[in-house]
N, C-alpha and C positions, 0 to 999 in steps of 0.2 A: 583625519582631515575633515575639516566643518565642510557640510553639505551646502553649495550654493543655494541662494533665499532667490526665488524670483515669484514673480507676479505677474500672473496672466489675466489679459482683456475675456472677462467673463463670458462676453456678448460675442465673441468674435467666434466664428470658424471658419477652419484652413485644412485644405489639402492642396496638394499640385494635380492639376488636370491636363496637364500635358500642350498646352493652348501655347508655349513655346514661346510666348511673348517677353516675357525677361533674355529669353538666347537674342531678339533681334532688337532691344534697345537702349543695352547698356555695354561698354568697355567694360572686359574685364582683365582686370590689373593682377597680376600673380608674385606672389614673392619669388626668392631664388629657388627655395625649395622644393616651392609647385614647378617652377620651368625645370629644374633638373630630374625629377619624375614623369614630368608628360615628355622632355627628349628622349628619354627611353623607354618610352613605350612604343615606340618606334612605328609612326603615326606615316611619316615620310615614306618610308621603304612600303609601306603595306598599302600606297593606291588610295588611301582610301577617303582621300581629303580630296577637296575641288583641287584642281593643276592651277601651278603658277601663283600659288599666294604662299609664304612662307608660314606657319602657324604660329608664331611666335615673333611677335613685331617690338622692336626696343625704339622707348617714347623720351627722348632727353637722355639726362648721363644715367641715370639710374633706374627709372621706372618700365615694366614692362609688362604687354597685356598681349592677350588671346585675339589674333587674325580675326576680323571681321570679311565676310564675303560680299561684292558690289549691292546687295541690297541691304546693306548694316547684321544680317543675321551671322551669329558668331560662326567661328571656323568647322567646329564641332559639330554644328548642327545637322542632322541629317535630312532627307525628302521628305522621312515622316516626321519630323516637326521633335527627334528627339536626340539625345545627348548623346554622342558618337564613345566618351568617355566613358560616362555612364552605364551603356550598355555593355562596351567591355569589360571594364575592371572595378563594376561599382561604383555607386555615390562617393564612399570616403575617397574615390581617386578623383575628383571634379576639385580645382580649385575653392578655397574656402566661400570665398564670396558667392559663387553656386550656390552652394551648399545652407549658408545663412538665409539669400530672397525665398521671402518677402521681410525675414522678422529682425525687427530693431534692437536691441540692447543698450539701457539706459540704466546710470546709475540712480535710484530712488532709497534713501536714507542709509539703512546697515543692508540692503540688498538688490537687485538688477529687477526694473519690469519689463514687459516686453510689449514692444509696438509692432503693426506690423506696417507694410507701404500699399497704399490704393493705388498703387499702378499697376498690381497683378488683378487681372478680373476675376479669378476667383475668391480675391480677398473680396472685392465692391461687393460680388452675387452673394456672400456669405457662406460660399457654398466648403461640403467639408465633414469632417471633426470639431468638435469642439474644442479649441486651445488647451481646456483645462483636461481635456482626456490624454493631451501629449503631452505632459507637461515633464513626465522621464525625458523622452526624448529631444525636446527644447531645452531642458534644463546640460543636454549632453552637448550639443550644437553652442549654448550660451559658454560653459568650462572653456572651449576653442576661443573663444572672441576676449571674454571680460577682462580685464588687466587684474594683476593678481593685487594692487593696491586700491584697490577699487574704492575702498573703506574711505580713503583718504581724498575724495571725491569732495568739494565742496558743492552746495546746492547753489542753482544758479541763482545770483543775484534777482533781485523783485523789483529796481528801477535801476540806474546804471550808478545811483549811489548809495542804495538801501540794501544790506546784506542781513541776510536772517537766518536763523540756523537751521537745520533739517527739518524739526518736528516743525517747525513753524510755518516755513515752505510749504508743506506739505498740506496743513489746513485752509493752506487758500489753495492748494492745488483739488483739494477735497471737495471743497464749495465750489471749484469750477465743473466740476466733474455732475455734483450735484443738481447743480442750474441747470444742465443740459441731458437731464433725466426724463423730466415727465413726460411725456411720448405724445400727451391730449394738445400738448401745446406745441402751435406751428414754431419752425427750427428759428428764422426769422426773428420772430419774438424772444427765443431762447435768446441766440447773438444780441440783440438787444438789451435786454435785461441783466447777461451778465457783462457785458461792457459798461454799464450803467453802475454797477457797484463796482467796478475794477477800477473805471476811473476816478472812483471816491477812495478807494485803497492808495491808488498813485498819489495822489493830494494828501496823505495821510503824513504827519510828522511821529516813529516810531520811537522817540523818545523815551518816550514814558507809558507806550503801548506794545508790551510783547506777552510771549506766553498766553496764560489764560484772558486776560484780557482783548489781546488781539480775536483769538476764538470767538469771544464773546462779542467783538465787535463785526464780524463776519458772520456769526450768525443774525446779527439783530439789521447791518444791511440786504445780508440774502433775501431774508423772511419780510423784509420790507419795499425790495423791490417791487413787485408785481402791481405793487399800488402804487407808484414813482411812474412804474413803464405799463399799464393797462393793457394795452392792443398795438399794435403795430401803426404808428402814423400815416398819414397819406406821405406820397412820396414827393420828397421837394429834388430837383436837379443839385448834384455837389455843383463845388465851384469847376471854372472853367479849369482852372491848375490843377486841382482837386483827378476831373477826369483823364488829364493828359496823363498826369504822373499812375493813375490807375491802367491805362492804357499800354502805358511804356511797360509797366510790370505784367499785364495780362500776355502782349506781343510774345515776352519773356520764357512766358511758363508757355505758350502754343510753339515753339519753336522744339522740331526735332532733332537734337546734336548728338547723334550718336556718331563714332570717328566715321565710318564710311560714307554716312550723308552730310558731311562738314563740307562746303563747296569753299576754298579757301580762295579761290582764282580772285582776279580781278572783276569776275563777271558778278562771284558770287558775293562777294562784299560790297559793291554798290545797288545788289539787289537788296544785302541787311539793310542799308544805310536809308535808300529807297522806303521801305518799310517802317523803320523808324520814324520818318521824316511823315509820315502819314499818320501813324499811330499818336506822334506828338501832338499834329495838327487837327486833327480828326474829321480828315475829309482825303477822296480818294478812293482808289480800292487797293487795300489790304493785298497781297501776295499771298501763295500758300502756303504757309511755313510749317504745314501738317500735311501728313496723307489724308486727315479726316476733314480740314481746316480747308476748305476753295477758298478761290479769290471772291471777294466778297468787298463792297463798299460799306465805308465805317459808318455810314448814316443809317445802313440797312440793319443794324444791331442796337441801332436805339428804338425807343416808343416800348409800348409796350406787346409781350408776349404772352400775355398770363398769370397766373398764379404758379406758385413751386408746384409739379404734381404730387396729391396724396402718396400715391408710389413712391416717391422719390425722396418723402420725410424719415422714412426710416432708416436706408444709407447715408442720411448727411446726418443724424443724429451719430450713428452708428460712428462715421467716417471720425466728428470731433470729440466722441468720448473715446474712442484708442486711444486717439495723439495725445487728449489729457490725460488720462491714466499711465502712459505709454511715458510721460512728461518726453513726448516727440515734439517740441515746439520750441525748447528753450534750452537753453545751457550748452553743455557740447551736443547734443542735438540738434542746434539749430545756430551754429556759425559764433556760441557762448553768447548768444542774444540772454537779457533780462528777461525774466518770467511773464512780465506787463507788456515789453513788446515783442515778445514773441508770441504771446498769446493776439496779437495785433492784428500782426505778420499769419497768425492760424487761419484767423477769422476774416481778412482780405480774402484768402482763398474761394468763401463762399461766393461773391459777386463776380470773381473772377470763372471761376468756376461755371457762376451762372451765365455771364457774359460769350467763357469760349461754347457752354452749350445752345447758347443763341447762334453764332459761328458757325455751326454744325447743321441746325434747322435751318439757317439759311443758304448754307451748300445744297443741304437738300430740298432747296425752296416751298419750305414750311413757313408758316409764321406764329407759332408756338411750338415749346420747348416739348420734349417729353421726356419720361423717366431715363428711359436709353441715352438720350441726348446728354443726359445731368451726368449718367454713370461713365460716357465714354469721356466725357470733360474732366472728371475728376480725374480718373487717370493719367489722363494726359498732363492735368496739376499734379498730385502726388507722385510723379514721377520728378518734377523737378523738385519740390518742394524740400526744402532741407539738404538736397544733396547738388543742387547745381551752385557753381562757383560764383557765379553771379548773383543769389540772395544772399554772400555772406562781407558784399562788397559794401564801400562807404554809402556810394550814392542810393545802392537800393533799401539799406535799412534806411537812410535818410526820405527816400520816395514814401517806407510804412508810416515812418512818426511822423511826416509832417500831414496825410492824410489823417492820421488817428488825433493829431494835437488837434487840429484846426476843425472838429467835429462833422468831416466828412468822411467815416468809415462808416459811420451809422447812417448817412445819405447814400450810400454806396449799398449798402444793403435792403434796403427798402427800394432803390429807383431801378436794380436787377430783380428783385423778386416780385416785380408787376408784368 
């Protein structure tokens, strides 16, 4: 049997610190096979679960996931913050999806890389192992997940009608990864710079430019940017559409839907709609759509906050070369978004990012960001990012390209990083 090929984020380290934070913000959905292993473990008869919630709740005709208890933390969870499973019958007894958070699994050419998700905080803190020291053990966890034709994997498309083949793909996934290397250069500028030759990529007729030529034309834009994009512009206001639809997607990613804080009532759906209705207009105070997120007036997260803190350039470096390495942005990763806008859709993140960390200083009536602020933001983003059902819908990838067509992503980026 050939040995699974995978590729680990060099930069990254991971361990679980028990912080319990995946048991209270995510459904977990179990095959049949996990529900008829945890009925007999005989969970009911032994007490040992909160009274009155059934463990085991069925979601439509088919699908079914793990009781959540009144404050969204799973069924299993105990007072001290750890896996009721777990402790009895070992990890391999925890549903697969346990077992996989934080790390991603993407097809990249003849082998799997792995990504991992910035919603667990000891992914952001870096804190851990180093990936490449577990790489038996991820490589054992990845065999569980990977589809055994995995081979047969095409690479995602590079616009929505330019298809290139693996190694090709790859050379520009290469160059993105590279752009966002040097570490002496603010992140800002990084986003900058490489959107500035991606959108010269998109524009490009592949005709008669593939293989080594393509290379060659990727490196002579990379090595040419920096002189194209010097320093960071002053910051100009996007358009007024521009912000709404920035808005409507920022609202999106602050909003916590785990099944037990879903308010579906009547009360609780003209409080969404409420919301909306402010977020689109951008005036009002905002609702809390977070535990971390107060009610806050949308005028109070404009002007400016500052600069990104020094602190805080290292995890946003960090945070977009996994996902590019990780190719966590595009293809089945990301709803089979194109490589050009899913890298779009990556790179919103940041302002959004910056935005809900504004959100946060201003609950805490601050009026500048700080690194904490940035990292509890991000999480709060890479929690939805790629896996909620609404980035995989018409109108919000329509919400990224029309911001990114209309050369308001890169006004969006400079008018949050002041």
């Amino acid at each position: 049997m050939v040995q699974l090929q995978i590729e680990l984020p060099t930069i990254q380290n991971w361990n679980c610190h028990n912080c319990s934070g995946c048991c209270k913000q995510h459904g977990i959905f179990i095959t049949e096979e996990e529900q008829r292993r945890i009925e007999t473990q005989g969970w009911e008869a032994s007490g040992e679960l909160p009274q009155g919630i059934e463990p085991i709740v069925k979601v439509g005709r088919k699908k079914v996931r793990l009781a959540q208890q009144p404050d969204g933390a799973c069924i299993f969870l105990d007072d001290q913050g750890l896996c009721r499973i777990h402790g009895k019958f070992g990890e391999a007894a925890k549903p697969l999806a346990c077992r996989i958070y934080p790390y991603a699994f993407h097809p990249k050419g003849d082998g799997i890389t792995v990504s991992l998700r910035f919603s667990c905080p000891s992914v952001t803190q870096n804190l851990g192992k180093s990936l490449v020291r577990q790489k038996k053990d991820i490589r054992e966890i990845a065999e569980l997940v990977v589809p055994k034709n995995r081979e047969e994997t095409p690479p995602p498309k590079l616009t929505g009608q330019t298809q290139l083949d693996w190694e090709e793909t790859l050379e520009i996934v290469n160059r993105l990864d590279l752009s966002m290397e040097d570490e002496a250069t603010p992140i800002t500028l990084k986003l900058l710079r490489t959107l500035f030759w991606l959108n010269l990529i998109e524009q490009t007729n592949y005709q008669n430019i593939r293989g080594e030529r393509l290379a060659e034309l990727l490196d002579l834009l990379v090595e040419a940017t920096p002189a194209e994009v010097p320093s960071i512009p002053e910051a100009v206001a996007p358009a007024k559409v521009a912000l709404m639809q920035f808005r409507l997607l920022a609202g999106q990613y602050a909003r916590k839907d785990t099944f037990a804080s879903m308010d579906t009532s009547f009360r609780g759906r003209f409080r969404q709609l409420k919301a909306a209705a402010r977020l689109s207009s951008g005036k009002g105070a905002l609702p809390q759509l977070h535990p971390d997120l107060g009610e806050v007036s949308v005028s109070a997260l404009e002007g400016s906050f500052g600069p990104v803190p020094d602190e805080a350039e290292e995890l946003l470096t960090r945070y977009f070369r996994v996902k590019i390495q990780g190719m966590h942005f595009c293809g089945p990763a990301y709803y089979d978004t194109s490589l050009i806008e899913g890298f779009q859709a990556l790179v919103l993140t940041y302002p959004i990012t910056l935005w809900l960390a504004r959100w946060r200083a201003v609950t805490q009536k601050r009026t500048s960001i700080t690194p904490e602020d940035i990292r509890e933001a991000l999480q709060i983003v890479d929690h939805q990012h790629g896996y909620s059902q609404v980035f995989g819908t018409w109108s919000s990838k329509k919400r990224v390209t029309t911001i990114a067509h209309s050369g308001n992503l890169e006004k969006l980026l400079t008018w949050y990083a002041q």
